[in-house]
N, C-alpha and C positions, 0 to 999 in steps of 0.2 A: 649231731643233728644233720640230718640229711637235705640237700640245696632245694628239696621244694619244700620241705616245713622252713628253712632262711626264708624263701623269698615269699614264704605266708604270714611269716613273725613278722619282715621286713614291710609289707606291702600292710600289716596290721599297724605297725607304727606310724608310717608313714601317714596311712588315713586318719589317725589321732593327732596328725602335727601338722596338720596343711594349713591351719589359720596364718600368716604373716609369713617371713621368709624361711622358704624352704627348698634348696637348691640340691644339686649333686655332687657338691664338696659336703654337703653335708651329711646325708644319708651317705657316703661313703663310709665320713668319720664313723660316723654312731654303726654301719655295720661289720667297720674292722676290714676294711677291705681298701685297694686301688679304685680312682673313681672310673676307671678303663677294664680293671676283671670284673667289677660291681655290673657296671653298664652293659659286659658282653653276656654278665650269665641272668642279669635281669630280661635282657632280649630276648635268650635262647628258652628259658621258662615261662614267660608272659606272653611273646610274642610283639608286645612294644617297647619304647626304649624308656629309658628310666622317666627321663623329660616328657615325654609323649605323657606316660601315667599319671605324672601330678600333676602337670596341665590340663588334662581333661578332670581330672577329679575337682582340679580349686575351679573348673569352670562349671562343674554340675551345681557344687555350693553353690557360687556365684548365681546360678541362675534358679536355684531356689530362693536366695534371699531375695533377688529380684521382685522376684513373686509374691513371695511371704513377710515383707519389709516394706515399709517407706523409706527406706535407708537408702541416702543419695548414691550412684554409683560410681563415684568417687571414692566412697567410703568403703564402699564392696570392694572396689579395685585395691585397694591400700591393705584391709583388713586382710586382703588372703596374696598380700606380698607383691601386686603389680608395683611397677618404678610410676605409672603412670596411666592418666584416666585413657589417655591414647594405646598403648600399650595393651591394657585390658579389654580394649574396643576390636582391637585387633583380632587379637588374640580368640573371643567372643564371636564373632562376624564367622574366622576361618573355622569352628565348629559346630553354631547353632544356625548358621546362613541369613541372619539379623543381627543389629546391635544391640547391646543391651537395654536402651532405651526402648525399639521396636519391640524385642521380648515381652519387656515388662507389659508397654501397650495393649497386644494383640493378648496377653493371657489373664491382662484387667477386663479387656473385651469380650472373652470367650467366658468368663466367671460372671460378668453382669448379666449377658445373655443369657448364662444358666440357671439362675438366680430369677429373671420375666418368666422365665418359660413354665 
């Protein structure tokens, strides 16, 4: 297997296991690799680093369930592996430039509005 089908098998698993914790000890294990060769050759092929990719990915979820859930966001934060609602808030803010509270808000607002119209 050639390192861009790895890191398309890899980057496929991955997106199948991002509910609760999922770290870079661990996608190491399961690809048979150093968490430091894993890390340089997932950069050199993606262009982001391994953390960058599942961080964004549980935070796209995350802000679908938002959306598509009355599910508390405490419970979003836990189900896709944050330590904490603060943590997830963070985390949320330094990608979608709101909290996940705001999120939810402004696209309950933007759905109601669509809905009168």
């Amino acid at each position: 297997m050639n390192t861009t089908d790895f890191i398309h098998d890899l980057t496929s698993w991955i997106d199948k296991n991002l509910e609760g914790r999922l770290d870079i000890n661990t996608v190491a294990e399961r690809a048979g690799y150093s968490k430091w060769y894993l890390q340089r050759m997932f950069k050199q092929h993606t262009g982001s680093t391994l953390g960058e990719y599942i961080r964004a990915k549980k935070l796209n979820i995350s802000a679908q369930r938002l959306v598509n859930s009355g599910e508390p966001i405490a419970n979003v934060a836990i189900a896709l592996g944050y330590e904490s609602k603060q943590s997830f808030n963070r985390s949320f803010k330094r990608q979608f430039g709101q909290t996940p509270g705001d999120w939810r808000k402004a696209l309950h607002r933007q759905t109601e509005c669509a809905a009168h119209s």
